[in-house]
C-alpha positions as CSV (number, residue, x, y, z in Angstrom):
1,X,0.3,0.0,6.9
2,X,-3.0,-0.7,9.3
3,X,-0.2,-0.9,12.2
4,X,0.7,3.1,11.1
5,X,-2.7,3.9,9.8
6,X,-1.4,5.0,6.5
7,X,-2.7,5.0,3.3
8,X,0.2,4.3,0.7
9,X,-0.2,6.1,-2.7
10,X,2.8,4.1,-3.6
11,X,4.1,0.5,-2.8
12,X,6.7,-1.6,-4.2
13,X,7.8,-4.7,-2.7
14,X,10.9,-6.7,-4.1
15,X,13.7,-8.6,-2.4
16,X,15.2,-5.5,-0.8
17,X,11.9,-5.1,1.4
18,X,8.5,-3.3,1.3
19,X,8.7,0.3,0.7
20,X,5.6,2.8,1.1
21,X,4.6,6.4,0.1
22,X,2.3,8.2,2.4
23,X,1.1,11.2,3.5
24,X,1.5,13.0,6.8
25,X,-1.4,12.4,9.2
26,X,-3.6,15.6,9.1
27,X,-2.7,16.1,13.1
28,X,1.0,16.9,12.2
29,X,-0.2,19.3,9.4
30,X,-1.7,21.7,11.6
31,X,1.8,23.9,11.0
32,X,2.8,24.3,7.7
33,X,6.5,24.9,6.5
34,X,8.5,25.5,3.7
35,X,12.4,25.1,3.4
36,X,15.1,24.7,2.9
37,X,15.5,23.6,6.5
38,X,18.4,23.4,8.9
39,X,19.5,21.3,12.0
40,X,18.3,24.7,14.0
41,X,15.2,24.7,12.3
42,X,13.3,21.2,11.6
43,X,10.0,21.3,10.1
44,X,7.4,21.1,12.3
45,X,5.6,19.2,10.6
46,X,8.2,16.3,10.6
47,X,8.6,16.8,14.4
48,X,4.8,16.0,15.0
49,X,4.5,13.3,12.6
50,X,7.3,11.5,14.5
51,X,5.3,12.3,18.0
52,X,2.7,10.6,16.3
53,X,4.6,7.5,15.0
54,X,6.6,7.1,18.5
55,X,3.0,6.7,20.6
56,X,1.5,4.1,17.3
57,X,5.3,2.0,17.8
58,X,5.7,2.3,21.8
59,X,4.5,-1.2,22.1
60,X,6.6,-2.7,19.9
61,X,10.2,-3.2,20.7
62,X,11.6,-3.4,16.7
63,X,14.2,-0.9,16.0
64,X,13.1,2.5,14.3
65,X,15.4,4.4,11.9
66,X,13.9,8.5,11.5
67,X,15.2,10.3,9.3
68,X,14.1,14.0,8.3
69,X,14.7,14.8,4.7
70,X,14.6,18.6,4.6
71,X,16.7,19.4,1.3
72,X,13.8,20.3,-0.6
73,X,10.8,23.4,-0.5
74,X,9.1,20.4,1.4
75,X,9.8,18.5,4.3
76,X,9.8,14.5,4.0
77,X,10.6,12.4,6.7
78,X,11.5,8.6,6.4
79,X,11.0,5.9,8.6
80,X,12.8,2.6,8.5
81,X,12.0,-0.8,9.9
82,X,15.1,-2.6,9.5
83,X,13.9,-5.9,11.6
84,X,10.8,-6.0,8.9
85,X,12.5,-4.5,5.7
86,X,9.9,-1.6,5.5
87,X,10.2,1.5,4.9
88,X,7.8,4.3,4.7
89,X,8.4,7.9,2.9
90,X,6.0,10.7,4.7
91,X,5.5,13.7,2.4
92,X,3.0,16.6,2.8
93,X,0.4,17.0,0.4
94,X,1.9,19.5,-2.3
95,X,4.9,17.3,-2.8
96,X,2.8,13.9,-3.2
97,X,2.5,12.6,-7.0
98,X,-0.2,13.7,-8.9
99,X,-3.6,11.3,-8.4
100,X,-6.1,10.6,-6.5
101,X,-5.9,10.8,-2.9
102,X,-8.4,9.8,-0.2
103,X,-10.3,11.8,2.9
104,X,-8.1,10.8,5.6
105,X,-12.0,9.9,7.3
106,X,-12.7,7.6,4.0
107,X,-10.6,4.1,4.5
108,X,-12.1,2.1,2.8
109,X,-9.6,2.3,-0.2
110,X,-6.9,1.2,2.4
111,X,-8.6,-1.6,4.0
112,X,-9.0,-2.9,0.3
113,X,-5.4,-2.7,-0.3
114,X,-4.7,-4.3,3.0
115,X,-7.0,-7.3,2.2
116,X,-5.5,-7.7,-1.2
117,X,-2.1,-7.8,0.6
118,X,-3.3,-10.1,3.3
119,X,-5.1,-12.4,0.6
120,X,-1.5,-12.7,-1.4
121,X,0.4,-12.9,1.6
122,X,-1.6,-16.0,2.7
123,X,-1.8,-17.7,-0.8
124,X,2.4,-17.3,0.0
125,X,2.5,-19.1,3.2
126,X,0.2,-21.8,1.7
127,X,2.7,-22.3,-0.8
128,X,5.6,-22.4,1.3
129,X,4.3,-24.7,3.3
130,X,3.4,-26.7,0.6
131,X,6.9,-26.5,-1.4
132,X,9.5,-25.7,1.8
133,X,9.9,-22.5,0.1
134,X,8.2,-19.3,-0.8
135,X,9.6,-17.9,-4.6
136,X,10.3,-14.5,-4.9
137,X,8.0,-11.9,-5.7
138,X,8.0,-8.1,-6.9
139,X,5.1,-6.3,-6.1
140,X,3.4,-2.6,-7.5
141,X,0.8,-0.6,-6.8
142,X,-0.7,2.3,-8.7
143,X,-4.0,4.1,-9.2
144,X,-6.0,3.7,-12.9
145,X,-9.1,4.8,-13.1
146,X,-12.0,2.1,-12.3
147,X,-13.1,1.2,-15.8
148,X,-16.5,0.8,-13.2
149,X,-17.1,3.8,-11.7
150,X,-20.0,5.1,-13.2
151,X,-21.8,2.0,-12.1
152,X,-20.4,1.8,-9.1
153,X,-22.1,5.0,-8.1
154,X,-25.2,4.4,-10.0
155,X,-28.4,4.5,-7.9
156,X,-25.8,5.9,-4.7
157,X,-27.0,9.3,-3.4
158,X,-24.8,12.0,-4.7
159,X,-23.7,13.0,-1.2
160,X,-22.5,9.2,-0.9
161,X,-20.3,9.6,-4.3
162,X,-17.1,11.1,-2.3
163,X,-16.8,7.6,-0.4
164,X,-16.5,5.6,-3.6
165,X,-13.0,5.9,-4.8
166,X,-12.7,6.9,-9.2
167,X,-10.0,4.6,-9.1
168,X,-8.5,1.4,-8.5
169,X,-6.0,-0.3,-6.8
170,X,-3.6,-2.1,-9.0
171,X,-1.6,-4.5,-7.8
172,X,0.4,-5.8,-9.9
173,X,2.6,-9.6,-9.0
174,X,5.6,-10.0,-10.6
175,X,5.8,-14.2,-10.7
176,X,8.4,-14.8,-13.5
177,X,11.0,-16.0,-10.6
178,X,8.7,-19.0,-10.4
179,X,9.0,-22.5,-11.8
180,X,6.1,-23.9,-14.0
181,X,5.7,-25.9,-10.9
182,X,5.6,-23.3,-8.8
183,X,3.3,-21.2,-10.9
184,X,1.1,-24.4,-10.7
185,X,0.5,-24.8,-7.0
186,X,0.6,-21.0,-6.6
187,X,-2.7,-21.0,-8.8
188,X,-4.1,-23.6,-6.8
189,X,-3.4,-21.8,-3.7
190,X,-5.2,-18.3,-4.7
191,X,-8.3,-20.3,-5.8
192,X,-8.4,-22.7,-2.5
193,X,-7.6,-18.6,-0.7
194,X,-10.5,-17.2,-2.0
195,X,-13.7,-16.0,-0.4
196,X,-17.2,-17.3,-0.9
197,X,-18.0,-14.5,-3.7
198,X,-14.6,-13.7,-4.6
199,X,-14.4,-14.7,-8.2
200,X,-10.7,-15.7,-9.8
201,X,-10.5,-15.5,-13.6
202,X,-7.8,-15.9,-16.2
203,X,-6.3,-13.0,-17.8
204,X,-5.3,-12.5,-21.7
205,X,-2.2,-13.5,-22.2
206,X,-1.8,-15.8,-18.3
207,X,-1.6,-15.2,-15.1
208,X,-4.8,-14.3,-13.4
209,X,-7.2,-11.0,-12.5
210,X,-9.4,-10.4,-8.6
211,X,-10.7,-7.6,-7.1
212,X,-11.6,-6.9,-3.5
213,X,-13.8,-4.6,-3.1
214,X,-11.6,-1.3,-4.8
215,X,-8.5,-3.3,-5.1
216,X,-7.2,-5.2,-7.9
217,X,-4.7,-8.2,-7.9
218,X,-3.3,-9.1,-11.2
219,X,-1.0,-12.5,-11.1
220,X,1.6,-12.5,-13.8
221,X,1.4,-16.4,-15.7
């Protein structure tokens, strides 16, 4: 996602890969287009969003599957990263699902998300290396409203409320692939993972509840 600069207002991540929900950048949304569309008449909008994609990817020699998905009023257009087991759905605006969505100039939702991913991924490798193998995971993301916002913006200039996201990112970790063992030293690693000031607390019920910044990670027990 920080290697296409996209913000994903969905992600799920299971045994068949990592698969994202984005919007098209604002550049390629400078022509708008509605279809049905043909082979003689791609949206434009898909065409510039896959200029845009080819100059982010030119430096890396992976495979890239595009595909335009023009059977609806909307264009989509998918791109696949077979080598990584990503893929990443582009949609316009009007044909994104309902919720909150931020300024493409605000990323600071993003970068919370990314470091929530980057903080899991880590407590992973730790794990691997500590086992000789990684269990299996199922990941998802969504977008509740943050039980916190009206103190987050509390004493924040009014002009400054836009930046501060109403919601948060969920991120919710599937763990009940684990052993008990597993589950152990997977606890151990998040703790030993954690940052200064990050605090990691038990959740009703198991499992256990951080937040970075606007994210949220919420380990099943």
């Amino acid at each position: 996602m920080r290697d296409l600069a996209v913000h994903p207002l969905a992600l799920t991540i299971d045994r068949a890969g990592a698969h994202v929900l984005a919007t098209m950048h604002a550049d390629a949304l400078r022509t708008r287009s509605r279809g049905p569309y043909r082979q003689d008449d791609l949206p434009p909008e898909a065409l510039a969003m896959i200029d845009r994609l080819s100059l982010r990817l030119s430096l890396d020699p992976q495979r890239v599957d595009v595909t335009i998905e023009g059977g609806g009023p909307w264009p989509r257009l998918l791109l696949e990263l077979p080598a990584k087991q990503v893929s990443v759905r582009f949609v316009v605006p009007e044909d994104a699902p309902p919720g909150y969505q931020p300024d493409a100039n605000n990323v600071g939702l993003s970068s919370d998300v990314n470091i929530a991913l980057e903080f899991l991924a880590g407590s992973l490798r730790a794990l691997n290396g500590r086992l000789r193998g990684e269990p299996p995971v199922t990941l998802t993301l969504t977008y509740p409203d943050d039980p916190h916002y009206e103190r987050n913006i509390a004493g924040v200039p009014a002009e400054f409320h836009e930046l501060i996201p109403p919601v948060v990112a969920d991120l919710a970790v599937d763990r009940r692939r684990f052993s008990r063992k597993q589950r152990a030293a997977h606890d151990d690693a998040l703790r030993a993972a954690a940052y200064t000031d990050q605090v990691i607390e038990p959740m009703a019920g198991g499992g256990l509840s951080t937040r970075l910044g606007s994210a949220r990670l919420r380990i099943s027990p």
